[in-house]
N, C-alpha and C positions, 0 to 999 in steps of 0.2 A: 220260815227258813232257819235252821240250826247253823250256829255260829262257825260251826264245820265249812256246811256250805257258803256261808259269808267271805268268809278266811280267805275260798280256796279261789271266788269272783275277784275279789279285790286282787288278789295275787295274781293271777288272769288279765288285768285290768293294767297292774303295774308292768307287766312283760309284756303287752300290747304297749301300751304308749311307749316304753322304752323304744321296741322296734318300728315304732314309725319316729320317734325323734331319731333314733340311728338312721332310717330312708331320709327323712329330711336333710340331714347333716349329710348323705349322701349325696344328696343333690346339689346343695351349695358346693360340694367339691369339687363337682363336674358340671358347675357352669365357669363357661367359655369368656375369659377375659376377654376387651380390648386391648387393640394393639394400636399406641401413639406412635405418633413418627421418630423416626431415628432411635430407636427399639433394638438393643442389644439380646440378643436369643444365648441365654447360655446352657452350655451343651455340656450335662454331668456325662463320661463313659468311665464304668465303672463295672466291677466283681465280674462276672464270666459271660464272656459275648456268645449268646445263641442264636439261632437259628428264628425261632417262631418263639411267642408265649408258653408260658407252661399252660400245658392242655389237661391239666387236671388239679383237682383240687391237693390232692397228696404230694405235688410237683412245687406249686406254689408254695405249701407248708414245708417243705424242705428245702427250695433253694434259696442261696443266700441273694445277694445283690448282683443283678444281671442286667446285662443291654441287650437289647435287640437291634441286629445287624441293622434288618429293614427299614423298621421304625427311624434309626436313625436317619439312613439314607435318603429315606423320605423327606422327613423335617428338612436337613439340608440343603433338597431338589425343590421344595415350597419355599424356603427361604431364601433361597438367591431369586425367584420371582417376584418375592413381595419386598414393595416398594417403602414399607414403613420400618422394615428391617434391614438395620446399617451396619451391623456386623456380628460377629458368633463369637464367643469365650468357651475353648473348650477346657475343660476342667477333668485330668484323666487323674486316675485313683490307680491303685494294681490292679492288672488286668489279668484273667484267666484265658488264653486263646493260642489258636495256632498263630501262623505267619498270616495266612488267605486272609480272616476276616479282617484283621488288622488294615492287611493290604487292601483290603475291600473301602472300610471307613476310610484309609489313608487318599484313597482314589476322591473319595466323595468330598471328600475337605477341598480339596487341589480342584476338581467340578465347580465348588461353591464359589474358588477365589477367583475364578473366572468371570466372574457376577461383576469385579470390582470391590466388592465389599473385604473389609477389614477379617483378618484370624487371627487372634490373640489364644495360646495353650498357658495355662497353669498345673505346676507340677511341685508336689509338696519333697516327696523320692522319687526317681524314675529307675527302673532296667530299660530293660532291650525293647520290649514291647511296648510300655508305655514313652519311651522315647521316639520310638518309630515313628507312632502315631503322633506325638505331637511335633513331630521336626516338620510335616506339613503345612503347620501354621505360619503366618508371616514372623512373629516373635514366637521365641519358647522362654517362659519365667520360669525361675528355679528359686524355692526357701534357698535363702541365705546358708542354713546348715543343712543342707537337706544334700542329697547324692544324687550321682549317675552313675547306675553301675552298667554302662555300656561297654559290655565284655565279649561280644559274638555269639556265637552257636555251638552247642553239645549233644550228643545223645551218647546216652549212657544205655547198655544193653546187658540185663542180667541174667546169667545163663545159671541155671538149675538141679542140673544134669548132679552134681555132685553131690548137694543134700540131699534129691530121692535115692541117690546109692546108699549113702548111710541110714536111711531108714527101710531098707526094703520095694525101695516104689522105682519101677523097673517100666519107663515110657517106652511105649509100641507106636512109632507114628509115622507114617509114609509121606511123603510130596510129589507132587509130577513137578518138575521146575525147577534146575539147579539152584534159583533165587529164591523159591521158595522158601521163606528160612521161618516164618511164624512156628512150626513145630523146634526149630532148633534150640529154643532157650530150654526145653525140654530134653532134650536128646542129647543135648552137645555142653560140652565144657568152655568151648571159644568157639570166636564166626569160623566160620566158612570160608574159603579163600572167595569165592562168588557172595559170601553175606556182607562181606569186607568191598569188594569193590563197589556194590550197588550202593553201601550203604556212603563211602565216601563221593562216590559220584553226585549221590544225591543231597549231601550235605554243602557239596563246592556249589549246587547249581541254587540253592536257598540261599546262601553267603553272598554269591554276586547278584541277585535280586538285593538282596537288603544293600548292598554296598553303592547299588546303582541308583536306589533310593535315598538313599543318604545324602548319596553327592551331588543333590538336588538344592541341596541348598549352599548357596552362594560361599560359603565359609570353608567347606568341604573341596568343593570346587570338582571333584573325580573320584572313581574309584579305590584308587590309589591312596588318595588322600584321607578317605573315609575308613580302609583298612589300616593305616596307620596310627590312627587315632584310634582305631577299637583297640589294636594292640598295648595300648599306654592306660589303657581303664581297668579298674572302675577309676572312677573323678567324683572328687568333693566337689562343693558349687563353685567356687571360686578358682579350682582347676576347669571346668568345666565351661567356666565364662571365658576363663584365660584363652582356651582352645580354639571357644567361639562355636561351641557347643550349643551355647544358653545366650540369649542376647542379653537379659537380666535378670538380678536376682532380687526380689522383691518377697516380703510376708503378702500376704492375701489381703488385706486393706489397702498396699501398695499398688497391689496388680489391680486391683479395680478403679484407684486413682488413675494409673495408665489408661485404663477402657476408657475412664470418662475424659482423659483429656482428647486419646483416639474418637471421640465420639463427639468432637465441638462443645467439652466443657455437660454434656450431659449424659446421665447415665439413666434413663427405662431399662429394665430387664425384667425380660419374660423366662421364665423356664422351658424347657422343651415339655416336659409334661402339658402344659398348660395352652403353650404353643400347638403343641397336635391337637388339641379340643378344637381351638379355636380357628384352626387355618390349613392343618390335616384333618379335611373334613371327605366322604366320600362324596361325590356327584349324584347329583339329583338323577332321581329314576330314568336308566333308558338315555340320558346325556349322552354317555362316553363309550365308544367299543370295551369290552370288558376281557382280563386274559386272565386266566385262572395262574397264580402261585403255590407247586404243591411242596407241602416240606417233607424230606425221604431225610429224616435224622436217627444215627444210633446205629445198634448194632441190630444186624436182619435176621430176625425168625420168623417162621410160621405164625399165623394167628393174628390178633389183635395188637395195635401200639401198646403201650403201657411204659411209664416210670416206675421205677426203683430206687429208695434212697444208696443201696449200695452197687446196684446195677447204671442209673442210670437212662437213660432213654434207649427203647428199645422199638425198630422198625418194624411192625408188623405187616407180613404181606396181605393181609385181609384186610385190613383200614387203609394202605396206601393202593390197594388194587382199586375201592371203592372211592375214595378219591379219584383218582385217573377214569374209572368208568364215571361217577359224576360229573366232571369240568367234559370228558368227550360226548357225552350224551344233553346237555344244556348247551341248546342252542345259540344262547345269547355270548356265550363263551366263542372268541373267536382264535386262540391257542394258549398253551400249555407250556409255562415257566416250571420248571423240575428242578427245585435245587436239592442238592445233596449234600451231605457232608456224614459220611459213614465212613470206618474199616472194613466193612462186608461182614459177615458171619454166615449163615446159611444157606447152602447152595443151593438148597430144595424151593427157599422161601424167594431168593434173588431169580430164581428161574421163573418162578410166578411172578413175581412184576414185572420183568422184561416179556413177561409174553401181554399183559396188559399193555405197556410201552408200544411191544408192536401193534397191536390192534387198533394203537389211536394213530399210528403213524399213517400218513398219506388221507387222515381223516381233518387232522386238522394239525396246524403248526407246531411242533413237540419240540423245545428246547432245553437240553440239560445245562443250569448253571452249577459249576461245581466249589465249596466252599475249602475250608482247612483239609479235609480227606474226603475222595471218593475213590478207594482203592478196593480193589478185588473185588467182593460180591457188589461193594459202592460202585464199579468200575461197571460192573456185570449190566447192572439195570439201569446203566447209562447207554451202553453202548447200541440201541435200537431206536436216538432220537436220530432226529433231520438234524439237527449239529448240537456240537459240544464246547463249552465256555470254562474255560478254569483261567483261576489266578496263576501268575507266573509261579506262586511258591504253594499252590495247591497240591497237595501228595495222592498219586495218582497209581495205574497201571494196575502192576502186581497180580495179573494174569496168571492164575495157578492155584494149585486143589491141595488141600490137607485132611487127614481122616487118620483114626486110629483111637487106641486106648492107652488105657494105664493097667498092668499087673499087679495088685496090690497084695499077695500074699502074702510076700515077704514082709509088707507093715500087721497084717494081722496077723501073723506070726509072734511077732514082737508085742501084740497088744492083748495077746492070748484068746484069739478070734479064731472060730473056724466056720468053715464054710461044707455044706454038703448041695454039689449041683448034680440035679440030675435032669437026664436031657429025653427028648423025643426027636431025632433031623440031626444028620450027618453036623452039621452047621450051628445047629443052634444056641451055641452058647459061642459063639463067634467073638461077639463084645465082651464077653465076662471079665469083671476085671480079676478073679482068681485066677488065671493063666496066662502066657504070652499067647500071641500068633503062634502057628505050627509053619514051618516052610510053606509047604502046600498052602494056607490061609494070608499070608500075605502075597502071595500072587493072588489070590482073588481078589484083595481087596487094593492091589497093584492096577489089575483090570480095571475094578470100577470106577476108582476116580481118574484112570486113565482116560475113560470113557467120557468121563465128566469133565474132563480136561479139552477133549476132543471137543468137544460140545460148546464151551466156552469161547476154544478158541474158532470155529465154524459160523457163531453168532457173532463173534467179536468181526470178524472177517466181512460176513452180509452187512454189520452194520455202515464196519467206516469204506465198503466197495475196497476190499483189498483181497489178496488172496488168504487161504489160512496161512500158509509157509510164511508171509511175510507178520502178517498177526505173532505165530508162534517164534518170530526169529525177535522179538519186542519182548514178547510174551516172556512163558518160561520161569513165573513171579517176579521178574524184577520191576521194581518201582521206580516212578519217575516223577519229576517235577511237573505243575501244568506248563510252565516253558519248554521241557525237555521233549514232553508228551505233542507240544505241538510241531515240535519239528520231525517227532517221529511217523505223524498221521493218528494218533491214539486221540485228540483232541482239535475242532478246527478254530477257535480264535479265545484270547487271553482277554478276559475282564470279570465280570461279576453278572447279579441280577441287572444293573441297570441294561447292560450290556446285551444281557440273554431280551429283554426285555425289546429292545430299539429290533433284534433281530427278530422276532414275532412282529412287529409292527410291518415288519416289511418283506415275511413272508404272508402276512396276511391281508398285503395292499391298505395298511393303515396309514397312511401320513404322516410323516416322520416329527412333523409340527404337535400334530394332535395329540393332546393325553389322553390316558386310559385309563378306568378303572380298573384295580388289580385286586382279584378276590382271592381271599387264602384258603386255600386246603390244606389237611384235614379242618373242618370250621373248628374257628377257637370261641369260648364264652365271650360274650357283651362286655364292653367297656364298663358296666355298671357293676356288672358282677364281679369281675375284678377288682374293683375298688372295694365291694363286700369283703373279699379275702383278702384284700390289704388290711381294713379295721379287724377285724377277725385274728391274723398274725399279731398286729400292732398291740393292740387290748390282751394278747396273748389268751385266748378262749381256747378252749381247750374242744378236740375234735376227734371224741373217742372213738366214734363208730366207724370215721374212713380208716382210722388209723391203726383199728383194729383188724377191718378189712383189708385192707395194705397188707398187715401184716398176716396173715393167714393167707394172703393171695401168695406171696411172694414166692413161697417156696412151691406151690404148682406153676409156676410163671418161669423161675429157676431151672425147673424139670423138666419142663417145653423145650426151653434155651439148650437146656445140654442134652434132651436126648439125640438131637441130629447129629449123626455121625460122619456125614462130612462137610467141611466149611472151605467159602472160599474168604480169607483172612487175610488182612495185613500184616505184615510180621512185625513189626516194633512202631512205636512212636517216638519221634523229635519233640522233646521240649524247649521250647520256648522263654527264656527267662527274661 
């Protein structure tokens, strides 16, 4: 054998054993501790609360530090039953989220403390969100120097209209819906006197959520009180205590002397990681009735899901159609958990899953839980379940159609572009973005999302047994809170998954005692495999070929997304700070 071939065995030999002492190392990570008694479970929530797992490897290597809603809900709903575990430390970091999910975990904290068992929160800074969430707890610690900048609610809306004048770019955009205002940051220099009223309606109805939440704790005492205390923030820690904000303020060596003496003098802690190995375990085969969890996350196009580092997640109606025919057609499935949490985007692609939606309806129990947003097309391929669940501060409704282009001549004008079109069909250069609409042409295109309007509001109508008139008199794009939405009929009860969850059980004659197995759709990778792409990230390995592929996908992926020319869209987003 030539020392070539020597060379190239041994070096074979060396990446062989590497990757199975990497499997092994694997394995030790993902065996499942014991749990001693009086077992402190501590609970990191940290970097951007989603939905499901990142469902692909290109998702995983781009996002940063993330929770999962469910995961944690779970651990939680396992820990207030298990008898070795005597209370939770939650440990919240800055959070990336709307109100809903917040409000989601915040519910499940407040579930747990009904167990009896101890809540202790550690907070190094807090805002609005990360103090929300941890004022659930029986105490909130706060660093000694560390803040609360518990300052209320803003949205900020930036309209466009005046830099495409000055460069030539001339928006052509229609709505059916006075509320409709998603094209306006386009079109318009300031709201709407209708963009202005939804938009403060729906910010006083998020404000008295959080303020009613607030004054939940003993110090607050009302709403009242809780609104005047956001008004005198931000607060340093020692204003903050002064308030009664913070019950104390302790460094992190402190706060876990507090656990152990809350804990008779001893401190076991388990992670929650480590904790869901060992005690969030699925049921043995065939045990437990089983109800499918499907996740409708992102913005809706045609075609397959798919991540994008600068898009995001995006809801294909081809993968969540195939889901929904999966969980309806698997018999051991006894109904259908649909949570959401979209803007909507295309009308074409939302109309195809509400028509999957209906076909599973009256086949088996279909319940929409709805997360931080299910508005418009989000709204669309809700509205064909047997009921609908949103958070009190879920953003919802927003019933109404947007279509149109952009004229860009005037920019290639300026960038010494020219353009030669030539046509065959009265029509067919309809989109082009070298020209505007001609009169004549935006009545057509008046028509058809009139049409589509018609349509939206007709299915919205059969779904929740209303008429359309009284659909359209809601309708018209204006958005609403899930509080707002339930007193209008647009929604029938306020809580979350566990919620949507208990009502499957009992539209499905399941026992309200008995748990369930709850299987996820779209499937995500194995426990193991994930752990692969945590060492992977961690070692920093470099992963040319998805990320090449990613990259070459993206802009056909981009050009799917924008060719639909009409969308049903939310108009603006509320942050959160």
């Amino acid at each position: 054998m030539s020392k070539r071939a020597t060379g190239c065995l041994i070096a074979l030999g060396i990446f062989l054993a590497l990757l199975v002492a990497l499997f092994l190392a694997t394995l030790l990570t993902l065996r499942a501790p014991s749990i001693k008694a009086n077992t402190v479970l501590e609970l990191p929530i940290e970097g951007t609360l989603i939905e499901c797992p990142p469902t692909s490897m290109l998702e995983r290597f781009f996002m940063a530090k993330v929770t999962v809603v469910w995961e944690v809900l779970q651990v939680l709903q396992t820990a207030a039953k298990d008898n070795e575990i005597s209370g939770v430390i939650l440990k919240i970091s800055p959070l990336n989220s709307g109100l809903a999910k917040i409000q989601e975990l915040r519910k499940g904290v407040i579930d747990f403390k009904r167990s009896g068992k101890f809540v202790l929160s550690f907070l190094e800074t807090a805002g609005n969100k990360e103090y929300y969430l941890a004022s659930a707890a029986d105490e909130v610690c706060l660093v000694p120097v560390g803040d609360l900048n518990l300052t209320g609610l803003v949205t900020e809306v930036t309209f466009y209209r005046g830099f495409f004048d000055k460069w030539g770019m001339i928006p052509n955009f229609e709505h059916i819906g006075e509320y409709k205002s998603a094209s306006d940051i386009l079109t318009r220099k300031e709201m709407s006197p209708a963009h202005r009223e939804a938009t403060d309606s729906l910010l006083d109805s998020l404000y008295q959520s959080l303020l009613k939440d607030l004054a939940q704790r003993n110090k607050l005492s009302n709403p009242q009180n809780a609104q005047e205390l956001i008004d005198k923030g931000p607060f340093t820690a020692q204003e903050a205590l002064e308030e009664g904000l913070v019950d104390q303020l302790l460094y992190e060596d402190q706060f876990y002397e507090l656990v152990r003496q809350k804990n008779k003098g001893q401190l076991p802690l388990v992670t929650a990681k480590d904790y869901q190995r060992s005690a969030v375990r699925p049921p043995a085969w065939g045990r437990r009735p089983k109800i499918a969890l499907i996740y409708a996350t992102g913005t809706i196009a045609t075609g397959d899901s798919f991540y994008a580092p600068l898009v995001g997640r995006v809801m294909g109606s081809k993968t969540i159609c195939q889901a929904i025919r999966s969980a309806r057609k698997n018999n051991s499935i006894k109904g259908i958990v649909f949570r959401i949490d979209s803007p909507g985007g295309s009308a074409l692609a939302s109309d195809i899953i509400w028509r999957e939606v209906e076909l599973t309806r009256g086949k088996k129990p279909f319940v929409v839980t709805m997360s931080d947003t299910a508005a418009s097309g989000g709204y669309y391929i809700a509205m064909g379940a047997d009921k609908i669940v949103a958070q009190p501060t879920t953003v919802t409704g927003s019933i109404g159609v947007i279509s149109g282009k952009f004229d860009l001549r005037g920019l290639y004008d300026r960038l010494g572009i020219n353009k030669e079109v030539i046509t065959r069909g009265k029509n067919a250069d309809l989109f082009s973005d070298y020209r505007s609409f001609s009169p004549e042409e935006k009545e057509i295109l008046l028509k058809m999302i009139g049409n589509i309007y018609k349509n939206f509001v007709h299915k919205a109508a059969l779904g929740r047994e209303m008429t359309d008139e009284e659909i359209d008199s809601i309708g018209r794009g204006r958005v609403w809170t899930g509080e707002q939405a339930k007193g209008n009929g647009l929604v029938d009860e306020l809580g979350g998954i566990t919620e949507a969850v208990s009502l499957i059980k009992e539209m499905a004659n399941i026992p309200a005692e008995e748990e369930v197995e709850v299987v996820i759709y779209p499937r995500v990778r194995p426990l193991i495999w994930s752990r692969w792409l945590e060492i992977v990230k961690t070692e920093g390995i470099n992963l040319p070929e998805e990320l090449l592929s990613a990259t070459l996908g993206l802009t056909s992926k981009a050009r799917e997304l924008l060719r639909e020319r009409v969308f049903t869209l939310l108009p603006y987003s509320i942050r959160f700070r």
